[in-house]
N, C-alpha and C positions, 0 to 999 in steps of 0.2 A: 420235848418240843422238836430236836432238831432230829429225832428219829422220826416219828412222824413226818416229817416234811421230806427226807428221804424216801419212806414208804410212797412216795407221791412220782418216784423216778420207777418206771416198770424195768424187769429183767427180762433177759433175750429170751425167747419164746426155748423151750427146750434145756435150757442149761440149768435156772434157777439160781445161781449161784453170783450170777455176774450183773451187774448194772450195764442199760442200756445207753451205749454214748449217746450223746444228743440230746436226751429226753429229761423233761423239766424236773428241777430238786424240789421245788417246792418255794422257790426266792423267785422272784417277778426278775425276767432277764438273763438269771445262768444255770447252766445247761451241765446235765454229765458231764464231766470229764474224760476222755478215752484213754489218759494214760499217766495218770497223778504222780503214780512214783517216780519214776521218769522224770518227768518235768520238774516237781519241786528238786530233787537233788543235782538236778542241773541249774535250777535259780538258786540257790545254797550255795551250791560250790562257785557262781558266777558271783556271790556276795561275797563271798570268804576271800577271794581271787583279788577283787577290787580294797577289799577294807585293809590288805596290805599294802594298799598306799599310805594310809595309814599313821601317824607317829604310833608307837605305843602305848602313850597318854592319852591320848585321846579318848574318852567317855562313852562315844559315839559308838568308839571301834569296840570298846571292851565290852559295851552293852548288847550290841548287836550281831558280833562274834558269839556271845555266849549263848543268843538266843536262837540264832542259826545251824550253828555246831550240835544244842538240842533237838531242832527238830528236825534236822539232818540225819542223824543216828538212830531218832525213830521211824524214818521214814529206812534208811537203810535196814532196817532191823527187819522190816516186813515186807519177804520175799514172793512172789508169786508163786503158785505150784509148778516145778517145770523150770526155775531158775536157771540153774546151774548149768544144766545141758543145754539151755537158749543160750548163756553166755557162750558156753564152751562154743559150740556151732558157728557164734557171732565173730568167736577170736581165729576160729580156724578160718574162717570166710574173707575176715580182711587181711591174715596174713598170705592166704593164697592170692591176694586179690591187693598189693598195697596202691598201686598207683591207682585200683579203680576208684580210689574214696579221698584221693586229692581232689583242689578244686580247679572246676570243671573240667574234670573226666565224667564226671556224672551226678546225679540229684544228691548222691548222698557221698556227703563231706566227713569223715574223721575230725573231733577235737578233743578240747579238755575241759572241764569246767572242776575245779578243786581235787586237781590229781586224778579223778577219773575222765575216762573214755568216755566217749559221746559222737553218736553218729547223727549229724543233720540231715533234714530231707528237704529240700529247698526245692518250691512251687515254681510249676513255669509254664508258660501256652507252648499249644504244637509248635508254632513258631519262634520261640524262644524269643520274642517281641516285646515290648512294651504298646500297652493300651494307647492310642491317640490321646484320648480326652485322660489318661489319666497321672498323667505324667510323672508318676513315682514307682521304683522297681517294683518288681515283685519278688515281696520279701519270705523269708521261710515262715513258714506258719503252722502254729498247733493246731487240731483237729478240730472238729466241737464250733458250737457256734458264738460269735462274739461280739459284743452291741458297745457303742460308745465309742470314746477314746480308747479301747482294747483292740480295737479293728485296725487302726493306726502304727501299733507297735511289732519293730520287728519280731516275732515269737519263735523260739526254734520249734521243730519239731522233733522230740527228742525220741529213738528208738521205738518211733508209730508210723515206718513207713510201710505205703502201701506194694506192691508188683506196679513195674511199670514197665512194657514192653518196649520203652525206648532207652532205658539202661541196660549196660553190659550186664548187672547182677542184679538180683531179686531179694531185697534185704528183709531179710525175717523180722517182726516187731518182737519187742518183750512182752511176753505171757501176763495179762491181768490181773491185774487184783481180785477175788474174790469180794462180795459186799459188804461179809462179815471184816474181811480183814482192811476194808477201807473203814467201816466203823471203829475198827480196834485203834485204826492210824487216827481219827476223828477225836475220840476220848483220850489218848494220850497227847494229842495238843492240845486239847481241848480251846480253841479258837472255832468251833464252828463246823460248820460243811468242808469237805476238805477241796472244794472247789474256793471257795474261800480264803483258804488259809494259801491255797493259789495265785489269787486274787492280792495278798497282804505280802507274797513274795515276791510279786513284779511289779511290786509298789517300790518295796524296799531295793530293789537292785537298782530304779530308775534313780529313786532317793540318795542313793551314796555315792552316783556322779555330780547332783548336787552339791551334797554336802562337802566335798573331796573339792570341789570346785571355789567352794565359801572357806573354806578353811576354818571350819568349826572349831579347830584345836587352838588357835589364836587364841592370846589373851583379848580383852574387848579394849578399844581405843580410847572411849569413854569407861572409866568405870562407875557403875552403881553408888549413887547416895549411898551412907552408914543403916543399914536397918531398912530399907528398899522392900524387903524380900520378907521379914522379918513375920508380916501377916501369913504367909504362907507356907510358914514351917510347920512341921510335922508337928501332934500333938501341944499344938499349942491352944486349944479351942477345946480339948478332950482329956482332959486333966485327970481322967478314970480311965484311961484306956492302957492297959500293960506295958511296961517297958518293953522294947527289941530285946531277945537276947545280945549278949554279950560275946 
């Protein structure tokens, strides 16, 4: 099912290899991706960053530490063709270059998000203005097109910038994913479209200033009647279903 609905995104005329940014997956409303790897291990490492707020009891953090950390490592695992020598070019460029990637010196910002590097690209009119009628900055933003409340949120754009003749330097983007090897990243999370699983990482990065905010880790002020919960415990309705291991 969800390869067919991929087959539904055309590749760039000539290469074959590559999915066309922009173009529909096959889900009513979302669009290729132009830079997935990129982006998730920059919401990963921006999740990992925050959930050491953290106590280390916390359920929250241990749950969704472990399931970030996983699909962090798959995402790290699958490198573009071409990696290594984009990096390399990328480390030689900003160290000849450090104050060009402070901010505002120019569009693209140096950070961190969980230990790695990350270069923003941050949107701006000729005039470097703000709209009249629109009265909110203009924030950095990922590629690709975006409907709803996604339109709304600040988005980096991580290592997908374009040539801009009014920056001092011309920052090279990270080399693509092949289609296949987005499929490979697709079945090892298996969550979905990996626009998706995009979609379920800037849910959760939004989600843990929430949570961080509620103090989930708190004991509850009220606590639960004896046997509350009792209906909803595991195996209690399936009297044939195998123990957990041990």
């Amino acid at each position: 099912m969800r390869a067919t609905l991929r087959l539904l995104a055309s590749v760039k005329p000539g290469a074959g290899r590559y999915l066309e940014p922009g173009n529909p997956t096959g889900l009513t409303g979302l669009f290729t991706h132009p830079s997935p790897r990129s982006t998730l291990l920059y919401l990963y490492g921006s999740t990992l960053d925050k959930l050491k707020s953290f106590p280390d009891h916390s359920v929250y953090r241990q749950s969704t530490e472990a399931l970030t950390k996983h699909r962090m490592q798959i995402m790290d695992g699958i490198k573009p063709a071409g990696f290594k020598e984009w990096a390399k070019r990328a480390q030689e460029k900003v160290e000849q270059h450090p104050d060009i990637f402070r901010p505002g010196k120019s569009r693209h910002v140096i950070g961190e998000a969980g230990g790695v590097a990350f270069v923003e690209t941050q949107d701006r009119t000729d005039d470097d203005v703000d709209l009249e009628w629109d009265g909110e900055k203009n924030a950095a933003a990922l590629e690709g097109t975006r409907t709803g409340d996604e339109g709304r949120i600040n988005y980096k754009m991580i290592m997908q910038a374009k040539p801009d003749q009014g920056d001092p330097v011309e920052w090279e983007p990270e080399p693509p994913l092949e289609a296949s090897q987005i499929s490979e990243a697709e079945n090892q999370i298996g969550a979905g479209l990996i626009e998706e699983v995009i979609q379920v990482a800037e849910g959760e990065l939004r989600l843990v200033d929430t949570m961080l905010q509620s103090k989930v880790w708190d004991e509850l002020e009220e606590k639960p009647p004896a046997g509350q919960w009792d209906y909803f415990a595991r195996d209690q309705h399936t009297p044939g279903t195998q123990a957990p291991p041990k």
